[in-house]
Biotite code that builds the C-alpha atoms (Angstrom):
import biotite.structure as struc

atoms = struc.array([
    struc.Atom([0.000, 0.000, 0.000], chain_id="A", res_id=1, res_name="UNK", atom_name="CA", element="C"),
    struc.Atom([2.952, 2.199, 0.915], chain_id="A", res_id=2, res_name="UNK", atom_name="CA", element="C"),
    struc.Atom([4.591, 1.251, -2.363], chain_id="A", res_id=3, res_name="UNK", atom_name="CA", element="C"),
    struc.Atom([1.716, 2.714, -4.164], chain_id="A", res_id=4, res_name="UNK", atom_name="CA", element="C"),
    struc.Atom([1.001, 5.688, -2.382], chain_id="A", res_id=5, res_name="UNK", atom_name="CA", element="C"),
    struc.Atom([4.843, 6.231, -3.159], chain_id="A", res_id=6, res_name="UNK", atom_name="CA", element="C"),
    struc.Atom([4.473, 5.614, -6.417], chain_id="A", res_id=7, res_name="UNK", atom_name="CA", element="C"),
    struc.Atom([1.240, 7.654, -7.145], chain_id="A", res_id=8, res_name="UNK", atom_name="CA", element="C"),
    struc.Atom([3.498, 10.742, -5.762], chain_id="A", res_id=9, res_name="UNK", atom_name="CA", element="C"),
    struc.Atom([6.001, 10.252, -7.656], chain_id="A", res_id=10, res_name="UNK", atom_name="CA", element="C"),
    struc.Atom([4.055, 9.916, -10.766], chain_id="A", res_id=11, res_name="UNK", atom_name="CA", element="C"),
    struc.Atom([2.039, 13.555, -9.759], chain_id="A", res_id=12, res_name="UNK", atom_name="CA", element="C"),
    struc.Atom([5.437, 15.047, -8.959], chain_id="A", res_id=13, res_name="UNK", atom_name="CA", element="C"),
    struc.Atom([6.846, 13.876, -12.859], chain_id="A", res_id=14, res_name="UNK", atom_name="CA", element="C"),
    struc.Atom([3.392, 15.091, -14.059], chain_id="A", res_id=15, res_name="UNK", atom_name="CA", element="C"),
    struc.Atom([3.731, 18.648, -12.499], chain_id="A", res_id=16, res_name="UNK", atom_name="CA", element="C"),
    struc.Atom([7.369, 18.873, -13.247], chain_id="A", res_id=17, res_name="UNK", atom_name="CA", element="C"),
    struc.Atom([6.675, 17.855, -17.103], chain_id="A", res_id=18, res_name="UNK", atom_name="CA", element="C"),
    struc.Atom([4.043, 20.463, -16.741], chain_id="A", res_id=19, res_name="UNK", atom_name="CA", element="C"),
    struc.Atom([6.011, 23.075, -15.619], chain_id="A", res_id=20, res_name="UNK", atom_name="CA", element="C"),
    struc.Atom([8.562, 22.075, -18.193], chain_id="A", res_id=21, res_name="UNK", atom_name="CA", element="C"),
    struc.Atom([6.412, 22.117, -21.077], chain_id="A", res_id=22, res_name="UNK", atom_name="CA", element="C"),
    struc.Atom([4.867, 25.699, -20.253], chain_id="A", res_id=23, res_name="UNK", atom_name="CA", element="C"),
    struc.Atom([8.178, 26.892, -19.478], chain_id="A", res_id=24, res_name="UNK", atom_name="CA", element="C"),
    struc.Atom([9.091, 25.981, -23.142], chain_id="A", res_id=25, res_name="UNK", atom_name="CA", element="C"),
    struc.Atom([6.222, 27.024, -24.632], chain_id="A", res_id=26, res_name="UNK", atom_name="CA", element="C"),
    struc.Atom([6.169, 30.497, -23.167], chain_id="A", res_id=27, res_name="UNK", atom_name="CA", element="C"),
    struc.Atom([9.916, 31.285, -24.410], chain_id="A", res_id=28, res_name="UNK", atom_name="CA", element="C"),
    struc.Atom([9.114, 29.791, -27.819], chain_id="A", res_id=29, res_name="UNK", atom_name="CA", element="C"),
    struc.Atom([5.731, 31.811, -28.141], chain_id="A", res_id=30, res_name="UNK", atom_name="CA", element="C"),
    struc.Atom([8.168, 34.933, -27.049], chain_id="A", res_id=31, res_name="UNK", atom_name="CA", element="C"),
    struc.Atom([10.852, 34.178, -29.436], chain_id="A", res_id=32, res_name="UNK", atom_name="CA", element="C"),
    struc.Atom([8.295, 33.331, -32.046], chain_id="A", res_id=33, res_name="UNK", atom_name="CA", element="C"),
    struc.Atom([6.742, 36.827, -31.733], chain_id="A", res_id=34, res_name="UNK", atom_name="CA", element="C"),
    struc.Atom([9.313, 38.707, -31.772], chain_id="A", res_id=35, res_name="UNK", atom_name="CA", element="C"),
    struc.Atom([10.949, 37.784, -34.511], chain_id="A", res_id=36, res_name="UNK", atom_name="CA", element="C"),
    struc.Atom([9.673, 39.255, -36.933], chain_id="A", res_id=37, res_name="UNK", atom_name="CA", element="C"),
    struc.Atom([9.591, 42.714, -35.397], chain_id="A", res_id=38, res_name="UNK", atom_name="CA", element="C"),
    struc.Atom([13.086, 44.554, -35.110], chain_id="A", res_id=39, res_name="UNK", atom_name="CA", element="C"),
    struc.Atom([13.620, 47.590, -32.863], chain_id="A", res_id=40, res_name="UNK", atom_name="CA", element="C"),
    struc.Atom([13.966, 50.801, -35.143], chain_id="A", res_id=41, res_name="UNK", atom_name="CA", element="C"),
    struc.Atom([16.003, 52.554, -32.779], chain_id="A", res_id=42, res_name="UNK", atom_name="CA", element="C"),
    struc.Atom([19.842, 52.788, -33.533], chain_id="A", res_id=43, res_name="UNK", atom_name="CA", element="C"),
    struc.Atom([22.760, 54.635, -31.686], chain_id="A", res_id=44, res_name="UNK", atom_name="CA", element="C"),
    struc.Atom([23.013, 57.128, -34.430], chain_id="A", res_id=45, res_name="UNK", atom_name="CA", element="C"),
    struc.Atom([19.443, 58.309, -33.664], chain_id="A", res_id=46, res_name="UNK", atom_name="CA", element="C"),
    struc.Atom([21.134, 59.896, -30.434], chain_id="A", res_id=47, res_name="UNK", atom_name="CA", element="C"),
    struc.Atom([21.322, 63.531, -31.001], chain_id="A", res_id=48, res_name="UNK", atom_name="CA", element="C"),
    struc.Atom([25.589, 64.100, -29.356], chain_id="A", res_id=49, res_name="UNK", atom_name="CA", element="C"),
    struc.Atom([25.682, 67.284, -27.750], chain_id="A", res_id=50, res_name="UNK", atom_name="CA", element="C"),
    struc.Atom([28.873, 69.398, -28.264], chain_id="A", res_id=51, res_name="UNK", atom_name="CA", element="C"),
    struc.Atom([31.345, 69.360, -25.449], chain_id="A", res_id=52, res_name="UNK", atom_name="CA", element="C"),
    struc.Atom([31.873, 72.706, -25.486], chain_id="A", res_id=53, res_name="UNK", atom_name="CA", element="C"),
    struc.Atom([28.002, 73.591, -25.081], chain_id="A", res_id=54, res_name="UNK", atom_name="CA", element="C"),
    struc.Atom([27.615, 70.612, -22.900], chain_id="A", res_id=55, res_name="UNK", atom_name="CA", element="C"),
    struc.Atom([30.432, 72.802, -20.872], chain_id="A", res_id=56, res_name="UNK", atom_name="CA", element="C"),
    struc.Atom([28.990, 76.217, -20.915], chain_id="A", res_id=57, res_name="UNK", atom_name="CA", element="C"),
    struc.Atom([25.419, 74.340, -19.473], chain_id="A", res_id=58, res_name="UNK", atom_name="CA", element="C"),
    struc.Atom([27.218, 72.453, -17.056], chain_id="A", res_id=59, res_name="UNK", atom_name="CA", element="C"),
    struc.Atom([29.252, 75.969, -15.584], chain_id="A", res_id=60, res_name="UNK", atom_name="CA", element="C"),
    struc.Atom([25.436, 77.895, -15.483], chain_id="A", res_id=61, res_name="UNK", atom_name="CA", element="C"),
    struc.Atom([23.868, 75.424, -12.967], chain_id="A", res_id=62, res_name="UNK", atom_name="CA", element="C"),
    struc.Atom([22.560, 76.413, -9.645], chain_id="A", res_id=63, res_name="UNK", atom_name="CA", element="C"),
    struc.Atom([24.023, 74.628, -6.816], chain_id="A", res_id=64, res_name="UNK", atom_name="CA", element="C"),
    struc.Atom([20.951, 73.914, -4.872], chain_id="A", res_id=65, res_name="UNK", atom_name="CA", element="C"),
    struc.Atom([20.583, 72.411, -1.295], chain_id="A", res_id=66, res_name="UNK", atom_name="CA", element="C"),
    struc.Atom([24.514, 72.978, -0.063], chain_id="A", res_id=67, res_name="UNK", atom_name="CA", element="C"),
    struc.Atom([23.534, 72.816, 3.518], chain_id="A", res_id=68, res_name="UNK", atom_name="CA", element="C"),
    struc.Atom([21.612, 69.291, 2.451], chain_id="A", res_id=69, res_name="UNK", atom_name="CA", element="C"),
    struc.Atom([24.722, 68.108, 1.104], chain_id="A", res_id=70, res_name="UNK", atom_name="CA", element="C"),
    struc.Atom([26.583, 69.576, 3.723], chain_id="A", res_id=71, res_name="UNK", atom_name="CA", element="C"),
    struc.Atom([24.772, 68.141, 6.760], chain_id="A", res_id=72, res_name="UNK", atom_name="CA", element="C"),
    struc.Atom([24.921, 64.400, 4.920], chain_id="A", res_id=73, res_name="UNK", atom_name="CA", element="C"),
    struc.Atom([28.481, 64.331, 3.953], chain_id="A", res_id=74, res_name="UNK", atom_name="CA", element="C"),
    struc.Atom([29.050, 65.124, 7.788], chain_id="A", res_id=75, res_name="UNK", atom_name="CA", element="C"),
    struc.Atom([26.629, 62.458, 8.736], chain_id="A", res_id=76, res_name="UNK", atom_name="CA", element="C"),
    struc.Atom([28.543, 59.663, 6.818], chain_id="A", res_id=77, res_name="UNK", atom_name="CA", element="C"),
    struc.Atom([31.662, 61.261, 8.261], chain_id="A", res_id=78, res_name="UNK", atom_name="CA", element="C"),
    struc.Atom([30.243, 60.913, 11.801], chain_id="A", res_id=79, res_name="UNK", atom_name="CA", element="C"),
    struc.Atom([28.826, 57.466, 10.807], chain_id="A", res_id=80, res_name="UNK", atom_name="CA", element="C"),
    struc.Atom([31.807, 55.848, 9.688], chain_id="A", res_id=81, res_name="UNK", atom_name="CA", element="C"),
    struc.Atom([33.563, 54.262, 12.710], chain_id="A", res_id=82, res_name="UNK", atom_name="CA", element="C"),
    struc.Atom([29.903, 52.650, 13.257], chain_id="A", res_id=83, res_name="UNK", atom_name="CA", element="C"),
    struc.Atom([29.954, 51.413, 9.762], chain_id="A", res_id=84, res_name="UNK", atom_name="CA", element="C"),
    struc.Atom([33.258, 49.907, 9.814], chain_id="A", res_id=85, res_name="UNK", atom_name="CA", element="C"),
    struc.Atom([32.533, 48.241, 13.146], chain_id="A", res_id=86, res_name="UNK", atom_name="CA", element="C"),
    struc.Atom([29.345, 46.597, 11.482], chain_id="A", res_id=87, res_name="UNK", atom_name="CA", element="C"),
    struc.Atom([30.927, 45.564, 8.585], chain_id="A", res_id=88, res_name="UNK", atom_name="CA", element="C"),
    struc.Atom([33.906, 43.933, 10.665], chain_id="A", res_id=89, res_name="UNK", atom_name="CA", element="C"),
    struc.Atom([31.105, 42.321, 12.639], chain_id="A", res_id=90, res_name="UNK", atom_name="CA", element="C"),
    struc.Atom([29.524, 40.078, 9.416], chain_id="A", res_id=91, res_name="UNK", atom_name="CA", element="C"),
    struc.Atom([26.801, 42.770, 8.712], chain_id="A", res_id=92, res_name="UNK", atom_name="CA", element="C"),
    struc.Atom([26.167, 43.993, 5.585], chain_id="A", res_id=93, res_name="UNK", atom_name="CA", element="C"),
    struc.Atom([25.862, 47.824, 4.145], chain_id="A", res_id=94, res_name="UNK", atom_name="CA", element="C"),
    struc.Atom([22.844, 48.797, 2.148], chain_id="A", res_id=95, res_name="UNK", atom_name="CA", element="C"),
    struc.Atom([22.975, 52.403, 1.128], chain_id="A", res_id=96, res_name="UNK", atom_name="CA", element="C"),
    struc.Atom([19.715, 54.213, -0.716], chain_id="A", res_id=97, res_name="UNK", atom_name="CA", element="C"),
    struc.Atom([18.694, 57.458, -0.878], chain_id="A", res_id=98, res_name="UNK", atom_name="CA", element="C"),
    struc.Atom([19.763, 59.160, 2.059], chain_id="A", res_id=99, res_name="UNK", atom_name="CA", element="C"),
    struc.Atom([19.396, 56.391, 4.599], chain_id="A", res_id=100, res_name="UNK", atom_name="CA", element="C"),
    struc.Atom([21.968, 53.644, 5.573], chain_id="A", res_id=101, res_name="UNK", atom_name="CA", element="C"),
    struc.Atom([20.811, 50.157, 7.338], chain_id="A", res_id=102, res_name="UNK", atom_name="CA", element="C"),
    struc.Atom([22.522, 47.253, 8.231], chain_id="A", res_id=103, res_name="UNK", atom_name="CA", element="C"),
    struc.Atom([21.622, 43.918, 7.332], chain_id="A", res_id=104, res_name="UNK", atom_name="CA", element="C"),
    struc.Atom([22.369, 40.072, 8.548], chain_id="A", res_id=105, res_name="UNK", atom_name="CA", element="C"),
    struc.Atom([24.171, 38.584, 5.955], chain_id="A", res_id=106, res_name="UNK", atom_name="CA", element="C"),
    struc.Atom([22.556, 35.281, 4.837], chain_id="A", res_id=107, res_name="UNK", atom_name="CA", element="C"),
    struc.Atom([25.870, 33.450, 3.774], chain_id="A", res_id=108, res_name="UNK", atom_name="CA", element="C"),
    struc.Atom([28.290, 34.212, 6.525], chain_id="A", res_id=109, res_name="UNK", atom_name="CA", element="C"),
])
């Protein structure tokens, strides 16, 4: 009875997994098949190059906006740094986005 329980699972596991395979195949083939026949039109010499000279001249006439921002986070991270460096040393990892620094377990050490 055991045998065929066994068996019956195995034989639903090889159905799902044949399944799986077959729509797996099927859905690259359908993608493949559909795109074939349509091309992209868009080419590296449609890129309009800007001169460097006027790229230049646009880059000297920009505002610097939010110094004290900038300011106030470079002194953070500056601040921060002996913490970070402890973490790290520690097996923690770094994750850095935005303006906002966390620490995180890493799963493989």
């Amino acid at each position: 009875m055991e045998t065929e329980q066994a068996d019956s699972h195995k034989m639903d596991f090889n159905a799902t997994e044949e399944e799986e395979f077959g729509f797996s195949r099927n859905y690259f083939l359908a993608k493949e098949m559909g795109s074939s026949g349509k091309k992209s039109a868009r080419k590296l010499s449609d890129i309009n190059v800007v001169d460097e000279q006027e790229l230049r001249e646009a880059s000297a006439n920009i505002e610097p906006k939010h110094q004290n921002d900038i300011a106030d986070l470079i002194n953070s991270y500056k601040s921060l740094y002996p913490k970070w460096v402890f973490n790290l040393r520690c097996g923690f990892g770094l994750l850095m986005y935005e303006s906002e620094v966390h620490f995180y377990s890493s799963i493989c050490s």
